[in-house]
PDBQT receptor file of N, H, CA, C and O in Angstrom, charges set to zero:
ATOM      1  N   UNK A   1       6.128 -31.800 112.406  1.00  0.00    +0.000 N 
ATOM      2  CA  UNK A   1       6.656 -33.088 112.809  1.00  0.00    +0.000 C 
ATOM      3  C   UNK A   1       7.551 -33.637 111.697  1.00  0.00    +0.000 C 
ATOM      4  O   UNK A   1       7.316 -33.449 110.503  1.00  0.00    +0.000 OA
ATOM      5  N   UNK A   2       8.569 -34.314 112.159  1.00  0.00    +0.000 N 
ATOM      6  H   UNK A   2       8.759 -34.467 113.129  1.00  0.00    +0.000 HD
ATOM      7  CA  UNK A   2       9.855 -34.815 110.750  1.00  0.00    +0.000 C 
ATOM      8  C   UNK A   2       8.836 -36.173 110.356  1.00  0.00    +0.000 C 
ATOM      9  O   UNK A   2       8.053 -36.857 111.016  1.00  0.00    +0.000 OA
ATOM     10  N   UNK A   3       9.196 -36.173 109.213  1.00  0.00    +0.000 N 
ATOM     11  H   UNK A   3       9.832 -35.618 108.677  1.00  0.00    +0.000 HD
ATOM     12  CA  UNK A   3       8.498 -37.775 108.516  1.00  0.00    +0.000 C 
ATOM     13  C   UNK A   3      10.001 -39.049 108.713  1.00  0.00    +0.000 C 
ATOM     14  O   UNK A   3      11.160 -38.806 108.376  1.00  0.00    +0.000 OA
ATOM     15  N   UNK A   4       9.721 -39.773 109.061  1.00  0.00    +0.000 N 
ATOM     16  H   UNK A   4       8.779 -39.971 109.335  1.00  0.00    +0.000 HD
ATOM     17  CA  UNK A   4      10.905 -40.860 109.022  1.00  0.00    +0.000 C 
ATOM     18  C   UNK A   4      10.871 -41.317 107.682  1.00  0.00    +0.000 C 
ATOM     19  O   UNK A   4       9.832 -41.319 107.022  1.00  0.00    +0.000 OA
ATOM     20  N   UNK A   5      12.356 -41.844 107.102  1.00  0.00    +0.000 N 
ATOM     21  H   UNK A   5      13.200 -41.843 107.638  1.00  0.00    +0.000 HD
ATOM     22  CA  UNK A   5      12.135 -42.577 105.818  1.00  0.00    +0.000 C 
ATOM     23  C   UNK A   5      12.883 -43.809 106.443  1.00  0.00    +0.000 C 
ATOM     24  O   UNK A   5      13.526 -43.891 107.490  1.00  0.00    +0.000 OA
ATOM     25  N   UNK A   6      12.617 -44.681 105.536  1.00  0.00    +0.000 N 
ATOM     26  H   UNK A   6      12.094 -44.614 104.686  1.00  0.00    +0.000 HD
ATOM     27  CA  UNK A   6      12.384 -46.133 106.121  1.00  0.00    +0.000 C 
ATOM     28  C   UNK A   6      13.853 -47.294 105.456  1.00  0.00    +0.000 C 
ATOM     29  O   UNK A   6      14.403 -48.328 105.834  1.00  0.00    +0.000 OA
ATOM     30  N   UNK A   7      14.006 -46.086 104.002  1.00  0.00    +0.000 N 
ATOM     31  H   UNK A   7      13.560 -45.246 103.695  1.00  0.00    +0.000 HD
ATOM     32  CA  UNK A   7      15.062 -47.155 102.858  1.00  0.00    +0.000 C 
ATOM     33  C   UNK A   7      15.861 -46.010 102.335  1.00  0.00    +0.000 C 
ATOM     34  O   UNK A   7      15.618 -44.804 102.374  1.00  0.00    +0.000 OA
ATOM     35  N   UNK A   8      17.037 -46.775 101.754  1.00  0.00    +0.000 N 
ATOM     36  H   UNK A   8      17.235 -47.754 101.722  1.00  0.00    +0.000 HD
ATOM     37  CA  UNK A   8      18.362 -46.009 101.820  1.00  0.00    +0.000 C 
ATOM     38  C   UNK A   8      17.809 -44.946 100.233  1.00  0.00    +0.000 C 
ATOM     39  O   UNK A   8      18.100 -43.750 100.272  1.00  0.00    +0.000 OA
ATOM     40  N   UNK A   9      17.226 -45.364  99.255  1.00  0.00    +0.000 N 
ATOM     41  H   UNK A   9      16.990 -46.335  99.223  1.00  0.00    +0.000 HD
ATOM     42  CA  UNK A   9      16.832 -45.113  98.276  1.00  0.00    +0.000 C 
ATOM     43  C   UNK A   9      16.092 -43.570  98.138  1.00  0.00    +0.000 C 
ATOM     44  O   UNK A   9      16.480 -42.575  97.526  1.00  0.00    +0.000 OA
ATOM     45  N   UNK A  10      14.816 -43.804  98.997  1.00  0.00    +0.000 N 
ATOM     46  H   UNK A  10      14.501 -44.612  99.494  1.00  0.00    +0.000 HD
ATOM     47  CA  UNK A  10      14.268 -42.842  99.199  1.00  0.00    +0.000 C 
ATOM     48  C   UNK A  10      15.263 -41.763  99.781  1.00  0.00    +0.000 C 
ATOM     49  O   UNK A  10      15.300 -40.743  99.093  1.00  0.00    +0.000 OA
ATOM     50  N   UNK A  11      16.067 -41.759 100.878  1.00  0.00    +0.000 N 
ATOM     51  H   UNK A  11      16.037 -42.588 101.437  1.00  0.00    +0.000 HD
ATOM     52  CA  UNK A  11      16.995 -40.911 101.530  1.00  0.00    +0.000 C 
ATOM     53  C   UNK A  11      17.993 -40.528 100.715  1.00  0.00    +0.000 C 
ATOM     54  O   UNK A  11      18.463 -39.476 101.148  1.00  0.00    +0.000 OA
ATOM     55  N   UNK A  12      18.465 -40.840  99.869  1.00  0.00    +0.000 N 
ATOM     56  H   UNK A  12      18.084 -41.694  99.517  1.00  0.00    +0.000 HD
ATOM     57  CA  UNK A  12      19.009 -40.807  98.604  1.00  0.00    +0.000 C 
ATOM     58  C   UNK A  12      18.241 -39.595  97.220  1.00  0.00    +0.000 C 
ATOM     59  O   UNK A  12      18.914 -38.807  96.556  1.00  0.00    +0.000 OA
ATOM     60  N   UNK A  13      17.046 -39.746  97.135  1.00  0.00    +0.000 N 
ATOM     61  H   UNK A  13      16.499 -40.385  97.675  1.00  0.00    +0.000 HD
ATOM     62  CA  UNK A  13      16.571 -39.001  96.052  1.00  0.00    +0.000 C 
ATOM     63  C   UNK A  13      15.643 -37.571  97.206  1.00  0.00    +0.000 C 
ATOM     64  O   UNK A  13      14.763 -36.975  96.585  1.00  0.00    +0.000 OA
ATOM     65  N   UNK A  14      15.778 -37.264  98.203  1.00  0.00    +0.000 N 
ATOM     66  H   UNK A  14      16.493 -37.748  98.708  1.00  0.00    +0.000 HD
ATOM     67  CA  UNK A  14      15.758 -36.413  99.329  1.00  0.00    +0.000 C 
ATOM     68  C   UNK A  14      16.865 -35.679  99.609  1.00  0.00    +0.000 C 
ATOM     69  O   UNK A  14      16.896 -34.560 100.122  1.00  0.00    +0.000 OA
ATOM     70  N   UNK A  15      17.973 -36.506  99.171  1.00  0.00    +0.000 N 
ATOM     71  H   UNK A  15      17.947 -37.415  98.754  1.00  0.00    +0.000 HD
ATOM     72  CA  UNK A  15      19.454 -35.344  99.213  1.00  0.00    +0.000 C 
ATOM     73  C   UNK A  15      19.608 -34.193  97.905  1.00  0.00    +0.000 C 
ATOM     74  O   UNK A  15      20.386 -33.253  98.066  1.00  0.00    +0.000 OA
ATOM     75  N   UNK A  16      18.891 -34.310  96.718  1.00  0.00    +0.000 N 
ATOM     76  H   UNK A  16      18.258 -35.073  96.588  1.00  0.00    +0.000 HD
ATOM     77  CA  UNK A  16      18.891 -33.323  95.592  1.00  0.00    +0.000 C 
ATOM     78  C   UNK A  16      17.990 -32.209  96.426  1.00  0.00    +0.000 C 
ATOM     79  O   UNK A  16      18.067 -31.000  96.209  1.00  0.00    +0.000 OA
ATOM     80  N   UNK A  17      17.255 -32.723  97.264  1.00  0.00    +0.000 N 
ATOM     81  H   UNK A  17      17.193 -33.706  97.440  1.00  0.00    +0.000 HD
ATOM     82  CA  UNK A  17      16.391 -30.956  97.678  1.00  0.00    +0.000 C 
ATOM     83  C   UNK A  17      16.604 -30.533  98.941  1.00  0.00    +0.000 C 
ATOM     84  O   UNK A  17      15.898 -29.677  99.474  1.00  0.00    +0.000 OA
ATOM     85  N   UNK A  18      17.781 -31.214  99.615  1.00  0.00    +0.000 N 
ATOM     86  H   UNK A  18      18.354 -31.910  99.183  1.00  0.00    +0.000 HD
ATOM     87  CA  UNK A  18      18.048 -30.988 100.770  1.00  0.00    +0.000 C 
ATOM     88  C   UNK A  18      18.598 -29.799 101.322  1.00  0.00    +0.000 C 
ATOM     89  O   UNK A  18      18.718 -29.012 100.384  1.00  0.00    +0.000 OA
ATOM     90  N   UNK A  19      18.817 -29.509 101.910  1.00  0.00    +0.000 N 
ATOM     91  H   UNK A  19      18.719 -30.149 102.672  1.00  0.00    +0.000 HD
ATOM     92  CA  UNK A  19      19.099 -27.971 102.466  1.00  0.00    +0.000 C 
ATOM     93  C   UNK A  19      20.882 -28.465 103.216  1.00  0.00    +0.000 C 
ATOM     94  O   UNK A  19      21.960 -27.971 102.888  1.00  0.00    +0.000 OA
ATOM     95  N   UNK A  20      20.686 -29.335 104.044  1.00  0.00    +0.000 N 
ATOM     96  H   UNK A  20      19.810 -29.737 104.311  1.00  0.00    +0.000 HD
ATOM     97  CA  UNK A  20      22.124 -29.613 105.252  1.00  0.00    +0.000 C 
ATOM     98  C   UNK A  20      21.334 -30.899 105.494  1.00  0.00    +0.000 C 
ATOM     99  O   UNK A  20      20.190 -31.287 105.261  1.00  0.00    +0.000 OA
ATOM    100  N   UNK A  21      22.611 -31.467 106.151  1.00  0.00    +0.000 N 
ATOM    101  H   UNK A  21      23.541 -31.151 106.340  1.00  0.00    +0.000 HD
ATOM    102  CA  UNK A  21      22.008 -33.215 106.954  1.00  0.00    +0.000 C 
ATOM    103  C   UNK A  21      23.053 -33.000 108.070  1.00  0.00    +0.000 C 
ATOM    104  O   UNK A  21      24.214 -32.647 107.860  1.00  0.00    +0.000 OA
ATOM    105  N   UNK A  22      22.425 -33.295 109.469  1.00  0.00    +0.000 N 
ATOM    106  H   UNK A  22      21.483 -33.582 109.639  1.00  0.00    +0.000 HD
ATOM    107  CA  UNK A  22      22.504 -33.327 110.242  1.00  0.00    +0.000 C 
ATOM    108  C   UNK A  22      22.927 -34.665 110.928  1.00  0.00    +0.000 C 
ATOM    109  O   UNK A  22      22.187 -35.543 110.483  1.00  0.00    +0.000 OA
ATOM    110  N   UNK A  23      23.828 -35.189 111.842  1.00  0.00    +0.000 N 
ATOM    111  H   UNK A  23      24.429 -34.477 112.204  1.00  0.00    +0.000 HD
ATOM    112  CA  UNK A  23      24.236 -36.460 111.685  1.00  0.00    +0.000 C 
ATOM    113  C   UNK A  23      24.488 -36.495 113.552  1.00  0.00    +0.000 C 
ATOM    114  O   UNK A  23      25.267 -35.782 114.184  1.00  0.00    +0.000 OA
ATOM    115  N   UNK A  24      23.583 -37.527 114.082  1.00  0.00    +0.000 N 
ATOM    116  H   UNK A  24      22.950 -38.107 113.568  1.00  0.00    +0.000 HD
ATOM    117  CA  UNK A  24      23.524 -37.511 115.181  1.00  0.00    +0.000 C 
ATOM    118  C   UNK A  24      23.776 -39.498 115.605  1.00  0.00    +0.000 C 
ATOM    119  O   UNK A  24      23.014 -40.422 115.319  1.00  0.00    +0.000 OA
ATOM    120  N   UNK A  25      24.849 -39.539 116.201  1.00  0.00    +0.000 N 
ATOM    121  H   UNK A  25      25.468 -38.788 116.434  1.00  0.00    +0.000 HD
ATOM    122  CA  UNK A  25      25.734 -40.893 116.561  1.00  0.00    +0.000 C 
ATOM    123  C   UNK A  25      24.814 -41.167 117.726  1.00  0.00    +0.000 C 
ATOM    124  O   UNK A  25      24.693 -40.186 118.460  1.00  0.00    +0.000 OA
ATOM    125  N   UNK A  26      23.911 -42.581 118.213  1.00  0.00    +0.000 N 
ATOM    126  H   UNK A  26      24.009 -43.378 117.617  1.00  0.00    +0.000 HD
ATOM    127  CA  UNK A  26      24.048 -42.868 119.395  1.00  0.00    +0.000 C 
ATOM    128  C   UNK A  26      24.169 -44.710 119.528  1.00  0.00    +0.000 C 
ATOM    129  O   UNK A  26      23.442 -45.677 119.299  1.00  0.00    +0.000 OA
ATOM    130  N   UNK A  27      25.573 -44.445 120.045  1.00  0.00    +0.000 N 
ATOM    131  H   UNK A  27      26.164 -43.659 120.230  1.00  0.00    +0.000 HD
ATOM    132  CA  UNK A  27      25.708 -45.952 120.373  1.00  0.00    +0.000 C 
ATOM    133  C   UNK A  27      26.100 -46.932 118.870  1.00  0.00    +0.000 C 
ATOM    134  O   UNK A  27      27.028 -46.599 118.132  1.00  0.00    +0.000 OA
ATOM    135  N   UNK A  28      25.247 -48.125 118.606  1.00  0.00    +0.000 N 
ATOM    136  H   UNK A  28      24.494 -48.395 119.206  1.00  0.00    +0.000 HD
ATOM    137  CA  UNK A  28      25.709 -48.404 117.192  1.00  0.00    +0.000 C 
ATOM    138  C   UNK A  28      24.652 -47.865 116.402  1.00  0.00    +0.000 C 
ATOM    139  O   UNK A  28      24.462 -48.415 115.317  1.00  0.00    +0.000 OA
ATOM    140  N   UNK A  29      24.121 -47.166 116.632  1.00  0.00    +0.000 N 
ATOM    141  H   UNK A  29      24.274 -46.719 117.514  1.00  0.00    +0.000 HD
ATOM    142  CA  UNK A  29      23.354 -46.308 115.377  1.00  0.00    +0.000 C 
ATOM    143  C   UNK A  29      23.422 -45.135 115.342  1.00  0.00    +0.000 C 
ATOM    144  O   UNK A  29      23.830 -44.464 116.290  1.00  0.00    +0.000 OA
ATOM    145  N   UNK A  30      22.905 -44.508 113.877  1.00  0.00    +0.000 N 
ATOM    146  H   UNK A  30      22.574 -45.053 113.107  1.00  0.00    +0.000 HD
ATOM    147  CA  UNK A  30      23.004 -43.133 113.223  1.00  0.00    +0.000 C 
ATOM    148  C   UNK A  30      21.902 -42.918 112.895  1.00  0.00    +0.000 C 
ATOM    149  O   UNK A  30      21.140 -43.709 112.340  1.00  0.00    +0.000 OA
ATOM    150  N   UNK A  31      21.546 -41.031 113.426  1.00  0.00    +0.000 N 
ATOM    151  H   UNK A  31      22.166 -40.389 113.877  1.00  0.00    +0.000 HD
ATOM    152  CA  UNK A  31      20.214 -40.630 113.107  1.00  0.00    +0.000 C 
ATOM    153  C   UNK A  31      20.820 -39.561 112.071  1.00  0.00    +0.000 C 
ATOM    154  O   UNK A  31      21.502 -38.625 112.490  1.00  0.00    +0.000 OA
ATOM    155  N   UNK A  32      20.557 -39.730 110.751  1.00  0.00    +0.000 N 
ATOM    156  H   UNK A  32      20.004 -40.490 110.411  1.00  0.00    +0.000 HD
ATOM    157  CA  UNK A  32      20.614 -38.934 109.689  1.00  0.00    +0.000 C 
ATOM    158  C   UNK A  32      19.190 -37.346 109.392  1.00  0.00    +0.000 C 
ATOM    159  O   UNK A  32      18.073 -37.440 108.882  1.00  0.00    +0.000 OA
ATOM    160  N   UNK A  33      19.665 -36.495 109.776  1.00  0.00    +0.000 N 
ATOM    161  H   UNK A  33      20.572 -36.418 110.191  1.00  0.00    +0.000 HD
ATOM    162  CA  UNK A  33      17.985 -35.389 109.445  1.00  0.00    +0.000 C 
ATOM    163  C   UNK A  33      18.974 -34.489 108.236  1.00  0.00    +0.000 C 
ATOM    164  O   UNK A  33      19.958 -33.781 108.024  1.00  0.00    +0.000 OA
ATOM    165  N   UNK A  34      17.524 -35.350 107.571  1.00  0.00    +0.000 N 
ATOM    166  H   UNK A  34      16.724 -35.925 107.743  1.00  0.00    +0.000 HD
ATOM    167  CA  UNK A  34      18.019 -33.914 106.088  1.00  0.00    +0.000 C 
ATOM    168  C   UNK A  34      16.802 -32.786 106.077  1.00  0.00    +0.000 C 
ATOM    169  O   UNK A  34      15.674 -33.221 106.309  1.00  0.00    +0.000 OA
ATOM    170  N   UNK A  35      16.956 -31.359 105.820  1.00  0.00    +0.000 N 
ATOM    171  H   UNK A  35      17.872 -31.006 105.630  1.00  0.00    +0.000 HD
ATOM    172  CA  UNK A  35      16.276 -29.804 106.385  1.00  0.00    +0.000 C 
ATOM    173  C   UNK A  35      15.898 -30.085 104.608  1.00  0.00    +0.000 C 
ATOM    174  O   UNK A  35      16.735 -30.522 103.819  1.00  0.00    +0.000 OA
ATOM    175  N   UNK A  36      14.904 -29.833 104.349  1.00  0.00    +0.000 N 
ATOM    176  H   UNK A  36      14.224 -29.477 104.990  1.00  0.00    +0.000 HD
ATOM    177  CA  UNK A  36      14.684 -29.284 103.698  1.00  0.00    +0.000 C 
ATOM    178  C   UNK A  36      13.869 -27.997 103.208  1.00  0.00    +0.000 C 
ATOM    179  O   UNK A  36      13.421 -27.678 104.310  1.00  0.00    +0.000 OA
ATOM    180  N   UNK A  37      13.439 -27.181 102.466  1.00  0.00    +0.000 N 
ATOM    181  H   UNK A  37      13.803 -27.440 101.571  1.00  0.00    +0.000 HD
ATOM    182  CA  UNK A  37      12.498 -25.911 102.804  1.00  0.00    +0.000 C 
ATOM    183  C   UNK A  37      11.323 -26.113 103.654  1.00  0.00    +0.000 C 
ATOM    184  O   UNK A  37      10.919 -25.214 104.392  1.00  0.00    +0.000 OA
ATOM    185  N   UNK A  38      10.827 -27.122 103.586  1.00  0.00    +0.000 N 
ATOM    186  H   UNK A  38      11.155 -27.851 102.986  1.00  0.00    +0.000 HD
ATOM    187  CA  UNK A  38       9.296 -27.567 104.163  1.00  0.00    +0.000 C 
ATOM    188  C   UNK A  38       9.403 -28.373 104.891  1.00  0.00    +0.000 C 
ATOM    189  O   UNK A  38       8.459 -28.358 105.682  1.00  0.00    +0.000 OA
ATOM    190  N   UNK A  39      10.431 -29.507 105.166  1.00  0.00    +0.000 N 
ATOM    191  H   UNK A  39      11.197 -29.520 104.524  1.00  0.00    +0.000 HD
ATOM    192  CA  UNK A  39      10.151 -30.305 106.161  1.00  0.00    +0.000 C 
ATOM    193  C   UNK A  39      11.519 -30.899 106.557  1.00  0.00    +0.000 C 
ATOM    194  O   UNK A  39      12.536 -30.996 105.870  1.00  0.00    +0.000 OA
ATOM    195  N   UNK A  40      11.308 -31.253 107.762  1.00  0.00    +0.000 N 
ATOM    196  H   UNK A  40      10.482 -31.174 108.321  1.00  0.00    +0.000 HD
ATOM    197  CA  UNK A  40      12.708 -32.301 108.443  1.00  0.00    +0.000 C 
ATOM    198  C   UNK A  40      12.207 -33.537 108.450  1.00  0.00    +0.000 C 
ATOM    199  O   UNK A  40      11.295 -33.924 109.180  1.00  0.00    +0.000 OA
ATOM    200  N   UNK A  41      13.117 -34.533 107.192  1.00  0.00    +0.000 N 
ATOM    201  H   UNK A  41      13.859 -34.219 106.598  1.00  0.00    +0.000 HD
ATOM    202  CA  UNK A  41      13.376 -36.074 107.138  1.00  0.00    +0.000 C 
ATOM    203  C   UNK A  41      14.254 -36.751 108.031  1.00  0.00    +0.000 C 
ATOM    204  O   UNK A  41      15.306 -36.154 108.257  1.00  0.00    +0.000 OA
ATOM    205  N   UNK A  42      14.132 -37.560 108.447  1.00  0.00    +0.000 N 
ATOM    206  H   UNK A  42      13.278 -38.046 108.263  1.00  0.00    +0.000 HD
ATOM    207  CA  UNK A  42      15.068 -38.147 109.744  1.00  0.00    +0.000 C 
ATOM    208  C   UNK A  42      15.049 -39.796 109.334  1.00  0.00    +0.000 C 
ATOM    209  O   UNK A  42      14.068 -40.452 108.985  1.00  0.00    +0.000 OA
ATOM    210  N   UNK A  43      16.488 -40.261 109.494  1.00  0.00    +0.000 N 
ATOM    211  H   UNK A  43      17.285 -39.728 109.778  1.00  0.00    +0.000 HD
ATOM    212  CA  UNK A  43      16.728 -41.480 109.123  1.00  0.00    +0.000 C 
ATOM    213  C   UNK A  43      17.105 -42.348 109.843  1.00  0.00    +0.000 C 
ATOM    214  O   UNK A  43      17.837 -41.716 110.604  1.00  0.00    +0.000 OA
ATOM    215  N   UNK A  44      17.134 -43.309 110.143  1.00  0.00    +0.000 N 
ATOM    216  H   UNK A  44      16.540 -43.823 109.525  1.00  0.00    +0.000 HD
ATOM    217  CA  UNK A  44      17.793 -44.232 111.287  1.00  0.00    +0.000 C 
ATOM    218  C   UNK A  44      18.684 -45.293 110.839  1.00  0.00    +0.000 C 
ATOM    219  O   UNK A  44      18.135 -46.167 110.167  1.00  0.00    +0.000 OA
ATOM    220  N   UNK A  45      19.844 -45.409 111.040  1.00  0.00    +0.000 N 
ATOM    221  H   UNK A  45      20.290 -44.700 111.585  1.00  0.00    +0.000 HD
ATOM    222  CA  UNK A  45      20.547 -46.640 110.226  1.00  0.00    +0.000 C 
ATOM    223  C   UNK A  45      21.761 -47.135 111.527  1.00  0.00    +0.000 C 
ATOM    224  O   UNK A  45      21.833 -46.612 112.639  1.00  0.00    +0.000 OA
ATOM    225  N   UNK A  46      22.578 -48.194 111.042  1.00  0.00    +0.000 N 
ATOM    226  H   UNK A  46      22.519 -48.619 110.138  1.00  0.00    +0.000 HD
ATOM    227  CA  UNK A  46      23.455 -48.393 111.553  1.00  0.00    +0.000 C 
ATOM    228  C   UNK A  46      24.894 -47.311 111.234  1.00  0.00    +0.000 C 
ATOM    229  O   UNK A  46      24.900 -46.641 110.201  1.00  0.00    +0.000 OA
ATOM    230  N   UNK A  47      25.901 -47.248 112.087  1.00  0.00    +0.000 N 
ATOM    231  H   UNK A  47      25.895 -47.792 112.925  1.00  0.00    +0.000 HD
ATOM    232  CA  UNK A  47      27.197 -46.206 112.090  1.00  0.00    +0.000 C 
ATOM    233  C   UNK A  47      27.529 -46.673 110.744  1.00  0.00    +0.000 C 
ATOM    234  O   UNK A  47      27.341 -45.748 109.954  1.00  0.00    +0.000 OA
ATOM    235  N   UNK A  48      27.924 -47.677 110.191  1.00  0.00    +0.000 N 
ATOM    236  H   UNK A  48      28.076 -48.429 110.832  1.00  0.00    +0.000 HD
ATOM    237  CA  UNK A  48      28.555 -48.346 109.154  1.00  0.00    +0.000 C 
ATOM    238  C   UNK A  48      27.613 -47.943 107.705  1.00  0.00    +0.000 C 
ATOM    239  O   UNK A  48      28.146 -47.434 106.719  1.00  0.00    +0.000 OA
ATOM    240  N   UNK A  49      26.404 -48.209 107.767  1.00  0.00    +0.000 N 
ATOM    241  H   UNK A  49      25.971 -48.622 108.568  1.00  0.00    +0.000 HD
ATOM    242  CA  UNK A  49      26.249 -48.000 106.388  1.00  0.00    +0.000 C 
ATOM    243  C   UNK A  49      25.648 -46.359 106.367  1.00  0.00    +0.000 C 
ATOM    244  O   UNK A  49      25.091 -45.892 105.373  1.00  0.00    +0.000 OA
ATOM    245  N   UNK A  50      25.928 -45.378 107.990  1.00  0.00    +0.000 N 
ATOM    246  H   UNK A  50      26.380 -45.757 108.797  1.00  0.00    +0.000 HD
ATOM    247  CA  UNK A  50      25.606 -44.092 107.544  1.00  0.00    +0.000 C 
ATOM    248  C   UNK A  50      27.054 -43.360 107.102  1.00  0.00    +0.000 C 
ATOM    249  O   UNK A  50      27.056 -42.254 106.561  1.00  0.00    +0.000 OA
ATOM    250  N   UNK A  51      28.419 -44.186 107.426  1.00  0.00    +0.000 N 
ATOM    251  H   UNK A  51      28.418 -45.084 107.865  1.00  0.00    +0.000 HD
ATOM    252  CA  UNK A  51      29.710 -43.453 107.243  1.00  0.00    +0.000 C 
ATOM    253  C   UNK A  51      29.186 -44.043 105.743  1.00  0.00    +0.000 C 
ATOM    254  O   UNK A  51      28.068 -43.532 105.688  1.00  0.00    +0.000 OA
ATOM    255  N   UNK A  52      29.319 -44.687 104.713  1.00  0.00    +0.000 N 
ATOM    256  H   UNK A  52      30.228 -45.102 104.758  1.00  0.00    +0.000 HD
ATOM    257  CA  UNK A  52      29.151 -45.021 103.577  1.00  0.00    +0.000 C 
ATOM    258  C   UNK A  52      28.194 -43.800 102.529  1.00  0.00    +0.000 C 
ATOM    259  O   UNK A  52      28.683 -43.215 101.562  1.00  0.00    +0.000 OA
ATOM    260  N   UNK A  53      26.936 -43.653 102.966  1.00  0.00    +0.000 N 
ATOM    261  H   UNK A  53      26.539 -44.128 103.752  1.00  0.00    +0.000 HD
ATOM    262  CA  UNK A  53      26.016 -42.646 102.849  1.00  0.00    +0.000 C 
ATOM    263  C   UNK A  53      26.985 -41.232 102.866  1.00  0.00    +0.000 C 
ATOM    264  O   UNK A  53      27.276 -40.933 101.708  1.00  0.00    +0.000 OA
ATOM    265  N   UNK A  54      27.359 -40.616 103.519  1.00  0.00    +0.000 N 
ATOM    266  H   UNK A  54      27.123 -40.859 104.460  1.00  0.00    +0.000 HD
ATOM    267  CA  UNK A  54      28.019 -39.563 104.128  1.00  0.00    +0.000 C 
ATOM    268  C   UNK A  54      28.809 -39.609 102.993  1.00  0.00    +0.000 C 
ATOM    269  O   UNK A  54      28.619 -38.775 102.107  1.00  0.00    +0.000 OA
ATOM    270  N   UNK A  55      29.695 -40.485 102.880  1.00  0.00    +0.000 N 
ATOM    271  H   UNK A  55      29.849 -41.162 103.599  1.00  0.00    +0.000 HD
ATOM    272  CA  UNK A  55      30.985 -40.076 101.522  1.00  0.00    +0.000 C 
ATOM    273  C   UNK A  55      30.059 -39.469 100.173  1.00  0.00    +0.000 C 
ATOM    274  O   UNK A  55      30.647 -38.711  99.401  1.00  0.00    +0.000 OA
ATOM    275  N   UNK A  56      29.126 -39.691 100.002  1.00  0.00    +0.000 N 
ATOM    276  H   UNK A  56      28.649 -40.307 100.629  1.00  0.00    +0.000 HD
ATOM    277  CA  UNK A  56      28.558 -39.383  98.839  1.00  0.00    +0.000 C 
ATOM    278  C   UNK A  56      27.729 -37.940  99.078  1.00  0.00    +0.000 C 
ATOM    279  O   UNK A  56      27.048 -37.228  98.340  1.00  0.00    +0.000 OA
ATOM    280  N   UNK A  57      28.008 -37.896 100.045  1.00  0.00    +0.000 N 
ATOM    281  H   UNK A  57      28.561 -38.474 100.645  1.00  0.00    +0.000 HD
ATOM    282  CA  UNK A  57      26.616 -36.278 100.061  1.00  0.00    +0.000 C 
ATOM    283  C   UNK A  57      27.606 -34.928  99.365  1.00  0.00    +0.000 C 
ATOM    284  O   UNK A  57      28.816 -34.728  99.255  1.00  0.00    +0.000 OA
ATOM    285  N   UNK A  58      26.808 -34.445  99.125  1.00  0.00    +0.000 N 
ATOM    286  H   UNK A  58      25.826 -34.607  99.214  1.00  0.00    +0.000 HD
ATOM    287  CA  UNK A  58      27.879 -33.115  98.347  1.00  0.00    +0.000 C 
ATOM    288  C   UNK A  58      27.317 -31.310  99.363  1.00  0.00    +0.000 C 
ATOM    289  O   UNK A  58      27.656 -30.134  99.230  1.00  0.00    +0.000 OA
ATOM    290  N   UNK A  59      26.146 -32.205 100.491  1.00  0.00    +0.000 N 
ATOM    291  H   UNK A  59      25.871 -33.160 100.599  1.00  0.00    +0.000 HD
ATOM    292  CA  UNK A  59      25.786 -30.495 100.852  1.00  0.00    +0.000 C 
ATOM    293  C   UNK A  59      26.608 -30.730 102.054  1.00  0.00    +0.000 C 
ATOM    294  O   UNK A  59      27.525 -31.545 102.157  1.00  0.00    +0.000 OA
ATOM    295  N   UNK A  60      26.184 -29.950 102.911  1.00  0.00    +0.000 N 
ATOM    296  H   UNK A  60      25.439 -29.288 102.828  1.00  0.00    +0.000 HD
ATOM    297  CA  UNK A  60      26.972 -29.171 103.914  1.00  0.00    +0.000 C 
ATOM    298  C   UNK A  60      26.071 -30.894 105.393  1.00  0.00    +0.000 C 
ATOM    299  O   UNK A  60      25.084 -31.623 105.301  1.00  0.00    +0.000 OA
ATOM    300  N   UNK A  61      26.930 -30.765 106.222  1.00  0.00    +0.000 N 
ATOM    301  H   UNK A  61      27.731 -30.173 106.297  1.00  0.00    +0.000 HD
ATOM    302  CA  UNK A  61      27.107 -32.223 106.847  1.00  0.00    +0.000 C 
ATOM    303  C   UNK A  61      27.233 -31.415 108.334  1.00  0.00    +0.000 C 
ATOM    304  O   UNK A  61      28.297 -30.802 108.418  1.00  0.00    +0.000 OA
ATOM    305  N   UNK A  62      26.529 -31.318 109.289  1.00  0.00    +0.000 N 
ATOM    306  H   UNK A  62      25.665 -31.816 109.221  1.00  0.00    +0.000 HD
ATOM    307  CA  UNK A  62      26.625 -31.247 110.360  1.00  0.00    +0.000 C 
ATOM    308  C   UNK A  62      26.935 -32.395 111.555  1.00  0.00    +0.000 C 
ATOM    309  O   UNK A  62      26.110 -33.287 111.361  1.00  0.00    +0.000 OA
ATOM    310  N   UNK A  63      27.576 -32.660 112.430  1.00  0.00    +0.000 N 
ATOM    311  H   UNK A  63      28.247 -31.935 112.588  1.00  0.00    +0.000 HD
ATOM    312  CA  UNK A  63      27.477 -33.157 113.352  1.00  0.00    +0.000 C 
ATOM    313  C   UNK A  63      27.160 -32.846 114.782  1.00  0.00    +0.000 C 
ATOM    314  O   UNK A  63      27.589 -31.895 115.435  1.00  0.00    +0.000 OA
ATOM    315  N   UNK A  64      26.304 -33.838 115.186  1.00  0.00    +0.000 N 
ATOM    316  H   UNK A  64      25.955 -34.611 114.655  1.00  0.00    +0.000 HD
ATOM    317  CA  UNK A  64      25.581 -33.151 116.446  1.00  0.00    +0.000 C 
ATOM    318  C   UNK A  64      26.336 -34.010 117.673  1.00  0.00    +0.000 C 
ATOM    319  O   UNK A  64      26.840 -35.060 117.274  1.00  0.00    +0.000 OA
ATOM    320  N   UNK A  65      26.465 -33.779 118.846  1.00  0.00    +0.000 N 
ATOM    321  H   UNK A  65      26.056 -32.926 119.169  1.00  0.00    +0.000 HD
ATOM    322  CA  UNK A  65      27.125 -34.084 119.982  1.00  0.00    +0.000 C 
ATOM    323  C   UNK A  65      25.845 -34.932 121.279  1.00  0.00    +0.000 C 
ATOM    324  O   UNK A  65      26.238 -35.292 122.389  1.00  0.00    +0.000 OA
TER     325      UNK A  65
């Protein structure tokens, strides 16, 4: 089962062991899932502060349809 994280912070120190983040749009929100070896984190935010997030990631960025 993915664990939800709740604050931008935590989702933030989860991107050094991340594997890919996965970026799924619905409506005015963004579901962020970062893979990591052991588990899928999943984030929930608004479009606006996940395009912000996104400029800073350095792994590999999927988008889902």
């Amino acid at each position: 089962m993915p664990k939800q994280i709740v604050n931008v912070e935590d989702f933030k120190k989860l991107l050094e062991k991340a594997v890919e983040c996965r970026v799924l749009r619905m409506g005015d929100k963004a579901k962020l899932k970062l893979r990591t070896k052991k588990m899928l984190y999943v984030f929930i935010t608004s479009k606006e502060e996940a395009d912000k997030i996104l400029k800073d990631i350095k792994i590999e960025v999927k988008e889902i349809k």
